[in-house]
ROBATI-7921 format. One record per residue (C-alpha): residue in one letter; x, y, z; residue number from 1. Coordinates in Angstrom, 1 decimal. Example, Ala and Ser with C-alpha at 12.3 -4.5 7.8 and 13.67 -1.06 7.14 Angstrom:
BEGIN
residu:u:v:w:num
A:12.3:-4.5:7.8:1
S:13.7:-1.1:7.1:2
This chain:
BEGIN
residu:u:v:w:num
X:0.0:0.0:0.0:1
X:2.7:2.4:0.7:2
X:4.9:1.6:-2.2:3
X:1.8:2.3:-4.4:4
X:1.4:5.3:-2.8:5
X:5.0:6.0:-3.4:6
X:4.7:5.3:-6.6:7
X:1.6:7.8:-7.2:8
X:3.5:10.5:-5.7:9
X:6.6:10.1:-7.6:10
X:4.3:10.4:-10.5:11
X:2.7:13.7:-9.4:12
X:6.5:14.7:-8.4:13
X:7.7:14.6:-12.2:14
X:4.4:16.0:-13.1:15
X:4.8:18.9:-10.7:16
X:8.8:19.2:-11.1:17
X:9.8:18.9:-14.6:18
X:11.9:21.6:-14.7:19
X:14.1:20.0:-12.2:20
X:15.0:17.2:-14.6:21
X:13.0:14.2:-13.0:22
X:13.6:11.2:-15.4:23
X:11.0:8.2:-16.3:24
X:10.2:5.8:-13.6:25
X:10.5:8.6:-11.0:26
X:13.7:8.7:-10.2:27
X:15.9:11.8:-10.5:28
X:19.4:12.1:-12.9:29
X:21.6:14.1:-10.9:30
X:24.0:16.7:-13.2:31
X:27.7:15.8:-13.0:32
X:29.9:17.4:-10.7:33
X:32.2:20.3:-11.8:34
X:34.8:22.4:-10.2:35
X:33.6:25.9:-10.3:36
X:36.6:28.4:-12.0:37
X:39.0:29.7:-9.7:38
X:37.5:33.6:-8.5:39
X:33.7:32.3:-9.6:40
X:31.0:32.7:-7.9:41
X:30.1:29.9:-6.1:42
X:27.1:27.7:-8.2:43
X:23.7:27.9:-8.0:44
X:21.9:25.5:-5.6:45
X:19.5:23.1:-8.0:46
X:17.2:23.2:-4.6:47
X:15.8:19.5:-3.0:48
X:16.9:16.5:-4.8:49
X:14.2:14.2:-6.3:50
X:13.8:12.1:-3.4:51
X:13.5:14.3:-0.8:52
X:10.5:15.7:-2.8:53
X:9.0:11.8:-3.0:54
X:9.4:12.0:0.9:55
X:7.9:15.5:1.3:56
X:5.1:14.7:-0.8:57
X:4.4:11.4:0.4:58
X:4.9:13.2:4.2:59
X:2.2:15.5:3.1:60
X:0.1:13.4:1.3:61
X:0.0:11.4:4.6:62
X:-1.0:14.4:7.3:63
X:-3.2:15.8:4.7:64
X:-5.1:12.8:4.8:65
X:-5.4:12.7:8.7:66
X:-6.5:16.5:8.8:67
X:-8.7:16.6:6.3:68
X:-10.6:13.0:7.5:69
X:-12.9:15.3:9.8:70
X:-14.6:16.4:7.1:71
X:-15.2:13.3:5.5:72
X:-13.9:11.5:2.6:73
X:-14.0:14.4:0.3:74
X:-12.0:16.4:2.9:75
X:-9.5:13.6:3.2:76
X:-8.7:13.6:-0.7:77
X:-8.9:17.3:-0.6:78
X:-6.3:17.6:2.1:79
X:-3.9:15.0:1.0:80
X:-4.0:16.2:-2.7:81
X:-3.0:19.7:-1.7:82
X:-0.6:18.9:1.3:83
X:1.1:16.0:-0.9:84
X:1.2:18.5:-4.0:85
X:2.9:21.5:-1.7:86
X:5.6:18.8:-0.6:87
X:6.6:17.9:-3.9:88
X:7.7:21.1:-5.2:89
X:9.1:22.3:-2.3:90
X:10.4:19.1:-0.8:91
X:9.6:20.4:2.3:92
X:7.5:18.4:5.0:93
X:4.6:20.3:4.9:94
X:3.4:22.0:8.9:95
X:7.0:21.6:10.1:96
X:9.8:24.6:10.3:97
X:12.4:22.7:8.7:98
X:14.1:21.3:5.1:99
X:14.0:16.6:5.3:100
X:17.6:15.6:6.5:101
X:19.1:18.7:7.1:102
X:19.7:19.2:3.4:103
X:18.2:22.7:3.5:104
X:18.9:23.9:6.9:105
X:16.8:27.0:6.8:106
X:14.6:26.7:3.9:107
X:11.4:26.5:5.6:108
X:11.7:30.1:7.4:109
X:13.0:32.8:6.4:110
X:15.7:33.7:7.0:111
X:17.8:31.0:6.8:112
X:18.5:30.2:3.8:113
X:20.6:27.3:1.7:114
X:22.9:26.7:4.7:115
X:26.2:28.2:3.7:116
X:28.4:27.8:0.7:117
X:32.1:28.2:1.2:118
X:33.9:30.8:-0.9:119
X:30.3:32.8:-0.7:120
X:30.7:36.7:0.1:121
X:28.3:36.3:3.0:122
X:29.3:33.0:4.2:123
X:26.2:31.4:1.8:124
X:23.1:32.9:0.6:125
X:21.2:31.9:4.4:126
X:22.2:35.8:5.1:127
X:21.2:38.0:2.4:128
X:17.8:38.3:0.2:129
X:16.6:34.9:-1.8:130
X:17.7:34.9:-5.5:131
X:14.4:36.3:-7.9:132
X:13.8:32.8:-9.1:133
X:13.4:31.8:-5.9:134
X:11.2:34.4:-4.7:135
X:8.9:33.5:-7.5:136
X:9.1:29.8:-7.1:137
X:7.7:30.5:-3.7:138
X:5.3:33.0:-5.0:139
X:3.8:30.8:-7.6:140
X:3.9:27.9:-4.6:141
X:2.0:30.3:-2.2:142
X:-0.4:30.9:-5.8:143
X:-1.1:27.2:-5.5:144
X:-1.9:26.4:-2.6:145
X:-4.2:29.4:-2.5:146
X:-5.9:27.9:-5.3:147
X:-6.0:24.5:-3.7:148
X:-7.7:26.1:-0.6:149
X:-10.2:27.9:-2.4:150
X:-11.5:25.0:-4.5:151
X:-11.4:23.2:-1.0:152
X:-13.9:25.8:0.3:153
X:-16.0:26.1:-2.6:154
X:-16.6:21.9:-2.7:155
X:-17.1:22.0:1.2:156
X:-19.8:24.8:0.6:157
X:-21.5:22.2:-2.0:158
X:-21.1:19.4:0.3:159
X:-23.2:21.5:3.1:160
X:-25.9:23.2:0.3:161
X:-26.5:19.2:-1.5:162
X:-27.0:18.2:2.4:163
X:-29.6:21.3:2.8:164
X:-31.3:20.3:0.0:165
X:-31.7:16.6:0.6:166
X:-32.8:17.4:4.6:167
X:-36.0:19.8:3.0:168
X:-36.5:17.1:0.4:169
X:-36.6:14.7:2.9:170
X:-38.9:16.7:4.9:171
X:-41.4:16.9:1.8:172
X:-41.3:13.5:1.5:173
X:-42.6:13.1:5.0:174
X:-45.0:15.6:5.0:175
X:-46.6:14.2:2.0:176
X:-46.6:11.0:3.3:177
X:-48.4:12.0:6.6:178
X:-50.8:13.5:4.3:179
X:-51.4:10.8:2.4:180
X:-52.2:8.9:5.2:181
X:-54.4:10.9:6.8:182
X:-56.4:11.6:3.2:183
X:-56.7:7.7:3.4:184
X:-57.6:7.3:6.6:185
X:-60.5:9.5:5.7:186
X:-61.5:8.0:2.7:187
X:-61.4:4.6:4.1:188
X:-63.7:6.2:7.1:189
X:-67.4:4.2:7.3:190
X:-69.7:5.5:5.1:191
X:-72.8:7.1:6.2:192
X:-76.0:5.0:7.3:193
X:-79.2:5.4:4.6:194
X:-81.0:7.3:7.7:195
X:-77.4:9.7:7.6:196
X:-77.7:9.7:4.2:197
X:-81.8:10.6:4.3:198
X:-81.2:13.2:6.8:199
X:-78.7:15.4:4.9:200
X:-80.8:15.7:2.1:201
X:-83.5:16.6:3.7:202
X:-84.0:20.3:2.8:203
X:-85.9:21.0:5.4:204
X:-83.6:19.6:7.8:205
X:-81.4:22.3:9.7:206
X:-77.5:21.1:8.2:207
X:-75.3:20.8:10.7:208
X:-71.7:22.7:10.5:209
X:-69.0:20.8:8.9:210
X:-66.3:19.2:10.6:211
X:-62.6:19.5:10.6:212
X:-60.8:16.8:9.2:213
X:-58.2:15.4:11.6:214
X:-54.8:16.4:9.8:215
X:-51.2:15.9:11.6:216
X:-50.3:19.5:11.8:217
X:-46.5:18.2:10.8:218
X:-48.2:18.9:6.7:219
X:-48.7:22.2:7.4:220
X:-46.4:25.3:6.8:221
X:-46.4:26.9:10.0:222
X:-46.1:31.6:10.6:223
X:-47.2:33.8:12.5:224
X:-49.8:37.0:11.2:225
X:-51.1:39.9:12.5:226
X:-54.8:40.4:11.4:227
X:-55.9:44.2:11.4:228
X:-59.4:45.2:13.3:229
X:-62.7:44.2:11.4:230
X:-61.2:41.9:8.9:231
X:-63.2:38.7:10.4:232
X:-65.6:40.7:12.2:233
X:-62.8:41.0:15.1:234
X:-62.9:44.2:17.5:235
X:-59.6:44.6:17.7:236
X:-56.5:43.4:16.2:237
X:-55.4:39.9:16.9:238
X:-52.0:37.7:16.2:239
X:-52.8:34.3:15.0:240
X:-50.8:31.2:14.0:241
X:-51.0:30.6:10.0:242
X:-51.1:26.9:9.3:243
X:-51.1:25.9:5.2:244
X:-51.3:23.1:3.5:245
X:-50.0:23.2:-0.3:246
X:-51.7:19.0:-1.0:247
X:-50.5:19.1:-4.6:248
X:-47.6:21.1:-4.6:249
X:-49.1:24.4:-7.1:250
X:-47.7:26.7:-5.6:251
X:-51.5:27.3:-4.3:252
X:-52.6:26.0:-0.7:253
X:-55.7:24.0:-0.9:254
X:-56.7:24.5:3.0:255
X:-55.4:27.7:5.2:256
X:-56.0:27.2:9.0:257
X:-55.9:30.6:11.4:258
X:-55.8:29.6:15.3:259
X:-55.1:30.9:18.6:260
X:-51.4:30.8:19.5:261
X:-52.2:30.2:22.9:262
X:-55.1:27.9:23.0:263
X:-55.2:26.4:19.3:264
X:-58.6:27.0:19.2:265
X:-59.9:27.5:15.3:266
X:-60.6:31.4:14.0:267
X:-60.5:31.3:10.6:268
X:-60.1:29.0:7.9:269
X:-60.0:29.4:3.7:270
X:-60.5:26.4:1.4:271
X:-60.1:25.6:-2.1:272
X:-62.7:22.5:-2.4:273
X:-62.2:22.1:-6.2:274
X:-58.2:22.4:-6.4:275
X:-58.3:25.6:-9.0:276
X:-55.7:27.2:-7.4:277
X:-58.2:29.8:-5.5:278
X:-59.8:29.7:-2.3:279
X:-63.7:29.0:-2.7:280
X:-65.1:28.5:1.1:281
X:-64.1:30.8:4.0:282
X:-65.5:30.0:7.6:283
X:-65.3:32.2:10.6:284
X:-65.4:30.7:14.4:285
X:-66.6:31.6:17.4:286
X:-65.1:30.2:20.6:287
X:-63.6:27.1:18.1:288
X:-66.8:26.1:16.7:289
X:-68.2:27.4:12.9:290
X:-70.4:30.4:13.1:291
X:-70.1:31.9:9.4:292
X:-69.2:30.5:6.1:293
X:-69.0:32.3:2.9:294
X:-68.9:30.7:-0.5:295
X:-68.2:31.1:-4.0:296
X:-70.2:27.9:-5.7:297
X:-69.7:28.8:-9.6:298
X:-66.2:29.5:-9.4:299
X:-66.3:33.2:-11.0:300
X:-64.3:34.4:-7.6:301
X:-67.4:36.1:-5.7:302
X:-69.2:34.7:-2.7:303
X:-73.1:33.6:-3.7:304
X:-73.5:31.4:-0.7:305
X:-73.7:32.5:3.2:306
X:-74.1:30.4:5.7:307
X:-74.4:31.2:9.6:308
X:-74.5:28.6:12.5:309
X:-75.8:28.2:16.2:310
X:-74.0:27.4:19.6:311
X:-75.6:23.9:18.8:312
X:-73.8:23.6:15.7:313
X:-76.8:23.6:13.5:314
X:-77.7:26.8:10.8:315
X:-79.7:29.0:11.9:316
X:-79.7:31.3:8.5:317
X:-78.9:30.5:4.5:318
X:-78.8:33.5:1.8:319
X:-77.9:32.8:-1.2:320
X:-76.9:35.0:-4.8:321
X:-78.6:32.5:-7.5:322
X:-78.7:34.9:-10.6:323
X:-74.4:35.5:-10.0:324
X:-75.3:39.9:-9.7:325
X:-73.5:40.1:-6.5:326
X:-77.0:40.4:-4.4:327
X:-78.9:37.5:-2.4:328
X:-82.2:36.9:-3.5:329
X:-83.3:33.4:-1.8:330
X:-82.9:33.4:2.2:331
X:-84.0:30.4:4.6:332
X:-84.3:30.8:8.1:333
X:-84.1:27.8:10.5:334
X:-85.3:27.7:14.2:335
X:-85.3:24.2:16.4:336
X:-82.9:21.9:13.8:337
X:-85.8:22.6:11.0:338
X:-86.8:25.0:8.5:339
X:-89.3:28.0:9.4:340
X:-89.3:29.6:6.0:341
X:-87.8:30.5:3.0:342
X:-88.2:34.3:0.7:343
X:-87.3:34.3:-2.9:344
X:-86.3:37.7:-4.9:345
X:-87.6:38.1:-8.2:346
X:-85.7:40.8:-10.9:347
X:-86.9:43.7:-9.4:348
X:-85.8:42.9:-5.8:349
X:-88.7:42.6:-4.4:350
X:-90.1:39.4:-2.3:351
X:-92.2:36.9:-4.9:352
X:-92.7:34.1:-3.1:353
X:-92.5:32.9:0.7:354
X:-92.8:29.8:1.9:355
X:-93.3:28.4:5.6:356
X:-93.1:25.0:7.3:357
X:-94.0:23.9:10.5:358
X:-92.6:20.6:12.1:359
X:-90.9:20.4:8.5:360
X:-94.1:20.0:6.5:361
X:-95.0:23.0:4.1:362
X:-98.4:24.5:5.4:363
X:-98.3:27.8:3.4:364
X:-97.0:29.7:0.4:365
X:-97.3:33.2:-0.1:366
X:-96.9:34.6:-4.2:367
X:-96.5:37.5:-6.2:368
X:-98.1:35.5:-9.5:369
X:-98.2:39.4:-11.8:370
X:-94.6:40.2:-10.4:371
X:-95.7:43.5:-9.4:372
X:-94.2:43.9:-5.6:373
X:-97.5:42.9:-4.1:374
X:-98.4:39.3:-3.2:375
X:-102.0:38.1:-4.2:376
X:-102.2:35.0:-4.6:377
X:-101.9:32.7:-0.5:378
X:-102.1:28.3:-1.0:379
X:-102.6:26.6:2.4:380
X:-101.5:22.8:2.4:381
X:-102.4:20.1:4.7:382
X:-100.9:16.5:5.5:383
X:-101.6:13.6:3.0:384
X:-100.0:10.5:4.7:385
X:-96.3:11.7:3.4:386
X:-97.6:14.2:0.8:387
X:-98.7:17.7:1.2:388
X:-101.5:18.6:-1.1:389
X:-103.3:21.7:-1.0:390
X:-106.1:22.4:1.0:391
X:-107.3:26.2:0.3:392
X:-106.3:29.0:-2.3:393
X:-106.5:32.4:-2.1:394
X:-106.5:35.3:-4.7:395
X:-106.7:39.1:-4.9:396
X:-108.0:39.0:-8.2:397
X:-109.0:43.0:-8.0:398
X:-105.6:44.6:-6.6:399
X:-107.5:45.8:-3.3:400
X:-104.4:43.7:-1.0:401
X:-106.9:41.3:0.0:402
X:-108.5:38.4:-0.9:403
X:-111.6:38.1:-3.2:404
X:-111.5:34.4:-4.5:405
X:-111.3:31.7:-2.1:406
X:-111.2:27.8:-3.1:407
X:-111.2:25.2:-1.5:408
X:-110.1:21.8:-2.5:409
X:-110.1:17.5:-1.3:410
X:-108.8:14.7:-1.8:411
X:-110.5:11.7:-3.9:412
X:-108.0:8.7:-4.2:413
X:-104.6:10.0:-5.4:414
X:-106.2:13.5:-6.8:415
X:-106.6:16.6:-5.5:416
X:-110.0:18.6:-6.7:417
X:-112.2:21.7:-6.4:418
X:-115.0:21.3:-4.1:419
X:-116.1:24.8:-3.6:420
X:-115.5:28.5:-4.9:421
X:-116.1:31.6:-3.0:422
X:-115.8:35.6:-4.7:423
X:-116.2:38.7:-3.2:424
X:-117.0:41.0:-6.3:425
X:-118.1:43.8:-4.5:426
X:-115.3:43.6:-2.0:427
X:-117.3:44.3:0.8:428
X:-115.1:41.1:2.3:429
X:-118.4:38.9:1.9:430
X:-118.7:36.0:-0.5:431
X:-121.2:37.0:-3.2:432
X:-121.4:34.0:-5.3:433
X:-120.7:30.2:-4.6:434
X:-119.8:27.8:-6.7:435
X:-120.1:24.3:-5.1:436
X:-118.2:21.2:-7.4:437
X:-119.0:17.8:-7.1:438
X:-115.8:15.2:-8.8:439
X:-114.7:18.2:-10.1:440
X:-117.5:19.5:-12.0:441
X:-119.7:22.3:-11.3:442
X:-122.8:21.6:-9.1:443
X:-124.4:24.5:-8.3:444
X:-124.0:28.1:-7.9:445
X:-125.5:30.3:-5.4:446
X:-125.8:34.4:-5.6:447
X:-126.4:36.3:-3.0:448
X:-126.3:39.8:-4.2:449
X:-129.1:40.4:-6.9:450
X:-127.4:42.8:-9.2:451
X:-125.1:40.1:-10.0:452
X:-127.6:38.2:-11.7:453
X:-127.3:37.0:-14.7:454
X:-124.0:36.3:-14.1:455
């Protein structure tokens, strides 16, 4: 293992140190020895020989390795690559003060020098200022290793931003996962009995308010928001906890919960029930219960629907916008679970037909039949095993806001017929003429004012 090593490094030495003459097979031709001229300056040093670059390198390559191990194994190549690279072209042990085998007695620190040549002016060149091409061998070393550094900094910063990256992936991963359990564990809740089922669609039938689904609040994105006076109906500015969910990853949450920092009770929440990327359904709450929801059915961005709940949880009031102009024109009101009655707008905004229920069953039904504002025409119903069939109708035929035509109708078998007509035509609130029907034909009429005769 160490002679491959060796070997490497002896490769990267004659890679690095070329222009000292390293041969093939990394092993270094020394020049032939010569007598300088009598009165010459003493020669030039040629610097480390070839192997105690190998051991430098190999030195360095060695205690980079060890330092650089803390920071894992990129760190480790890093370190020996750059420590092992600085020994071999200055065949100096890297971290130590010294030249290897007291071959360069002072090289390492300044000043110090080559040691001493005899026959030098100074007593060797340890004493005065290095030689240029030495100063910019050791500039262009200092260059490298400054390089070396960097590119060890800028892969370390990598290292730490792919490690960010994979820790919030990993964190999507399990938030999506918790909410795909918890959408299954809904879904695979048991369905609804057939009296459940009967009871919700029963129109008459006060709804109750909908219930929050039981979500792990690990899937939500979690802030903090200040929300300014009024904005829910609030009397004075509150700080709530903002808790999102984002279920398919648009860029759009689908469900946006506001609650009490302190408690946890629910304030506020905003949903988008048909995943468009816009919130459809805000509900307000009062003590953690629903009290208010708004709604935007068709999708065109502007509530049509407004709903408003008891302490008991059931509504209490509907109003709806069915025409899209931004007004309500249908309202029901509920009282006791059921509903009491319902008004119904017509163009000109005026009331056109009422309805009323008591113990759920329709019992009357008020109409504006000309659409002129007024109401004239009143139909009273009555109980038919589970039907309700009308029992009595009254008109204002003549505009005087009361009635002038009253009928009255039965049942034979599965029909409903006229049994008996009654007008005021003099509107003196008396019944002038009578019409009694017999299997829906006309029996016999009776007239009690003579100037209506012949009729």
């Amino acid at each position: 293992m160490a002679g491959t090593a060796r070997a490497v490094l002896a490769l990267a030495l004659c890679a690095s140190t070329a222009a000292f003459g390293c041969a093939s097979g990394g092993t270094s031709q020394a020049p032939a020895a010569t007598t300088p001229a009598v009165g010459a300056a003493p020669p030039m040093p040629t610097g480390p020989t070839a192997g105690e670059r190998l051991d430098a390198a190999l030195y360095g390559f060695m205690i980079g390795a060890m330092t650089g191990v803390m920071f894992g194994g990129i760190g480790a190549a890093v370190g020996a690559t750059g420590l092992a690279v600085y020994g071999a072209v200055t065949g100096r042990p890297p971290l130590s003060g010294g030249g290897i085998s007291g071959g360069y007695g002072g090289y390492g620190g300044y000043p110090g020098g080559y040691g001493g040549y005899p026959g030098s002016p100074s007593g060797g060149y340890g004493s005065g200022p290095l030689p240029r091409q030495e100063a910019q061998r050791e500039a262009d070393l200092d260059s490298q290793i400054e390089t070396q550094v960097a590119k060890g900094n800028a892969l370390e910063q990598e290292i730490e931003d792919e490690l960010k990256r994979q820790e919030e992936l990993l964190k999507q991963i399990d938030r999506e996962d918790k909410t795909g359990a918890a959408l299954e564990g809904e879904a695979a809740a048991p369905a609804p009995s057939q009296a459940e089922v009967a009871a919700r669609a029963n129109p008459r039938l006060a709804p109750s308010a909908p219930g929050e689904r039981d979500l792990p609040s690990a899937i939500f994105e979690e802030d903090q928001r200040k929300v300014p006076k009024g904005t829910w109906g609030n009397e004075r500015e509150i700080v709530a906890k903002r808790l999102s969910l984002d279920a398919d990853r648009d860029g759009n949450p689908e469900l946006v919960r506001y609650v009490d920092p302190k408690t946890g009770a629910l304030l506020y929440k905003e949903e988008d029930r048909d995943y468009d990327g816009r919130m459809d359904t805000w509900t307000r709450y009062d003590a953690g219960r629903p009290a208010h929801i708004e709604r935007d059915n068709d999708g065109d961005g502007k509530v049509d629907e407004w709903q408003s709940f008891g302490p008991d949880g059931r509504m209490v009031e509907r109003e709806v916008d069915r025409d899209g102009d931004g007004k309500k024109d249908a309202f029901y009101d509920f009282a006791g679970g059921s509903l009491v009655s319902e008004r119904h707008l017509g163009a000109a905004g005026k009331v056109e037909r009422s309805l009323f229920y008591e113990g759920r069953r329709l019992v009357r039904a008020e109409e504006d039949l000309d659409h002129d504002g007024t109401i004239d025409t009143w139909t009273y119903f009555q109980a038919a095993g589970d039907k309700e069939v009308v029992s009595r109708v009254e008109k204002d035929t003549a505009k005087r806001g009361k009635p002038d035509v009253i009928e009255t109708y039965a049942q034979q078998g599965d029909k409903t017929v006229l049994t008996k007509r009654e007008e005021d035509k003099n509107g003196d609130g008396k019944p002038d003429v009578v019409s009694i029907y017999e299997g829906g034909k006309l029996k016999e009429r009776q007239i009690t004012d003579p100037e209506l005769v012949p009729l």
